[in-house]
TIVEXMI-374902 format. One record per residue (C-alpha): x, y, z; residue number from 1. Coordinates in nm, 2 decimals. Layout:
REM TIVEXMI-374902
       c1       c2       c3   resi
        X        Y        Z    NUM
...
***
This chain:
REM TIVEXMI-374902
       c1       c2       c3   resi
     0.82    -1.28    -0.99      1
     0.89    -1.50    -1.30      2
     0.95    -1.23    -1.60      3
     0.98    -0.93    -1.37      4
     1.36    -0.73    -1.38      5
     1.44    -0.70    -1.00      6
     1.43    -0.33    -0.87      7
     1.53    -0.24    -0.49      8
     1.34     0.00    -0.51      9
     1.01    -0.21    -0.57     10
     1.13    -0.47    -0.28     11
     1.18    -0.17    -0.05     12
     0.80    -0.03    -0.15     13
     0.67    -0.39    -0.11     14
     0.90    -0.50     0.23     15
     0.74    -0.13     0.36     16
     0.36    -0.19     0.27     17
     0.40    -0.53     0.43     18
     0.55    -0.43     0.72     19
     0.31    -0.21     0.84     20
    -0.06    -0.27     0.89     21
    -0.19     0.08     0.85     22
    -0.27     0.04     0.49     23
    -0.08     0.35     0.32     24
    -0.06     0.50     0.01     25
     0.21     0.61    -0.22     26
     0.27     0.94     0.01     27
     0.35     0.79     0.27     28
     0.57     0.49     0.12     29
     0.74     0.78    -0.04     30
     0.85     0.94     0.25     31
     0.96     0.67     0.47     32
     1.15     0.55     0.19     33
     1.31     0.88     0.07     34
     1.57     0.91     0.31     35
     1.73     0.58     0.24     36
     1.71     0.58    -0.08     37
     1.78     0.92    -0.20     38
     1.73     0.87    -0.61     39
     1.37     0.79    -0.55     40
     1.09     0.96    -0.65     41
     0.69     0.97    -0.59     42
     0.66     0.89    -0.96     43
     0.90     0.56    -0.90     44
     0.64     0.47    -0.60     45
     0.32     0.50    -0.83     46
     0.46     0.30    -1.06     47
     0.62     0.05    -0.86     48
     0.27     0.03    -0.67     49
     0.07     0.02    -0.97     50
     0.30    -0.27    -1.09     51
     0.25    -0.49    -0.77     52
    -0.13    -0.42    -0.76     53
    -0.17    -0.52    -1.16     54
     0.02    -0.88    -1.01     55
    -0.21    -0.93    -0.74     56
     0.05    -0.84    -0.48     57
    -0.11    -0.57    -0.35     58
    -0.46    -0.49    -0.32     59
    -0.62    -0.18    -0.34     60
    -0.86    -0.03    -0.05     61
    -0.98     0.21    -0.22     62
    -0.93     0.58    -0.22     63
    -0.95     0.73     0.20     64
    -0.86     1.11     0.22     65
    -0.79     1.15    -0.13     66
    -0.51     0.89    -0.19     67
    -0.52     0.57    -0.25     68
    -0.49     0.30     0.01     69
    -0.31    -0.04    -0.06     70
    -0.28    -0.37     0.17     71
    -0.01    -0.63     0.12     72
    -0.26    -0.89     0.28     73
    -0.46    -1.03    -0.03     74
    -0.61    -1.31     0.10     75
    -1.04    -1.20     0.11     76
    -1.05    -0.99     0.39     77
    -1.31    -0.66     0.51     78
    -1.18    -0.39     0.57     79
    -1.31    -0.07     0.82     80
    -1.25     0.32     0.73     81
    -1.27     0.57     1.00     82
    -1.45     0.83     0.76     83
    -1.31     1.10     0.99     84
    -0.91     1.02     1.08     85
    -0.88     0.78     0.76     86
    -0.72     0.49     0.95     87
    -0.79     0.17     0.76     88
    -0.88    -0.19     1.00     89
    -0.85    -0.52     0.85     90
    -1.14    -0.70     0.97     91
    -1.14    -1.10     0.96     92
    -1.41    -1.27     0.77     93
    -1.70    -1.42     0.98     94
    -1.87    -1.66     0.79     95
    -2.21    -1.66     1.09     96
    -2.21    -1.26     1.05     97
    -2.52    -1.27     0.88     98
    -2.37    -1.19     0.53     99
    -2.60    -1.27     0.28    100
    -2.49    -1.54     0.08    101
    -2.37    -1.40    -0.22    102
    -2.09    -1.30    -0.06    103
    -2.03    -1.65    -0.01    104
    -1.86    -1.60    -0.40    105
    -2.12    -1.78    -0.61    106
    -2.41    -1.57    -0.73    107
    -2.61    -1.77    -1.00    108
    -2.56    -1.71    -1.33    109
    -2.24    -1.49    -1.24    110
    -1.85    -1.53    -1.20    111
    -1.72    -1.31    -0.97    112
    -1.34    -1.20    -0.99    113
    -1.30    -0.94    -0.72    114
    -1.50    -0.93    -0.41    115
    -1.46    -0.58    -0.20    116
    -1.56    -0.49     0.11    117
    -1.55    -0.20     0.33    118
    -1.75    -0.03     0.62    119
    -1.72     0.31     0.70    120
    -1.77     0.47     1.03    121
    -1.59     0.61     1.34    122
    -1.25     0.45     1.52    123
    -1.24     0.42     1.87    124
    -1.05     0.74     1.92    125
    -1.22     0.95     1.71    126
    -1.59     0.79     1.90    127
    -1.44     0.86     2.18    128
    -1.35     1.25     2.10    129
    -1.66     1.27     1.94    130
    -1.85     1.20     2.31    131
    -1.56     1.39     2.47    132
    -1.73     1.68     2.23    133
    -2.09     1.64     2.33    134
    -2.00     1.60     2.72    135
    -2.07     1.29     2.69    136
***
């Protein structure tokens, strides 16, 4: 980025978070990245994260299990949490999904900057323990 100093240490947070599609947060970034580079700390990966969010280079799920979950993919996309495991789906956009249309990004009389949006339910594994459960 234009005006940004160059860190490793931010590449090797954003190479991470784009290499993987499970949407972590800075926990997880931290500990896959500790052991090769042994001078960082969670603090580092905060910042570093809250750095690339604030330049639209991440985007922010929102908090699942009490951390915060980021995505590398910014283009508009929904996402799916499994409100019991935490695992986080990108889900592409369907334009005949019967979304209203304000979702369509024009609401009169209003600019929209941000549009979020995320389903909660059960993943297939944790549906399928869940009827395991019942003897289903």
């Amino acid at each position: 980025m234009p005006g940004r100093r160059y860190s490793k240490q931010r590449d090797a947070i954003l190479n991470l978070i784009k290499s993987t599609e499970i949407h972590p947060g800075a926990q997880w970034v931290y500990d896959r990245l500790k052991p090769e580079l042994p001078g960082l700390s969670l603090g580092t990966v905060y910042r570093n994260i809250k750095i690339l969010f604030e330049e639209g280079i991440l985007i922010s799920i929102g908090v699942v299990n009490g951390e915060e979950r980021f995505d590398a993919v910014t283009d508009p996309h929904f996402h799916a949490v499994c409100s019991r495991c935490g695992k986080v789906l990108d889900l592409p956009p369907k334009p005949d999904a019967g979304i209203p249309d304000y979702f369509s990004g024009e609401i009169p009389g209003f600019s929209i900057d941000l549009r979020k949006t995320v389903f909660y339910g059960l993943c297939s594994e944790c549906k399928a323990k869940e009827t395991t459960a019942l003897g289903r």
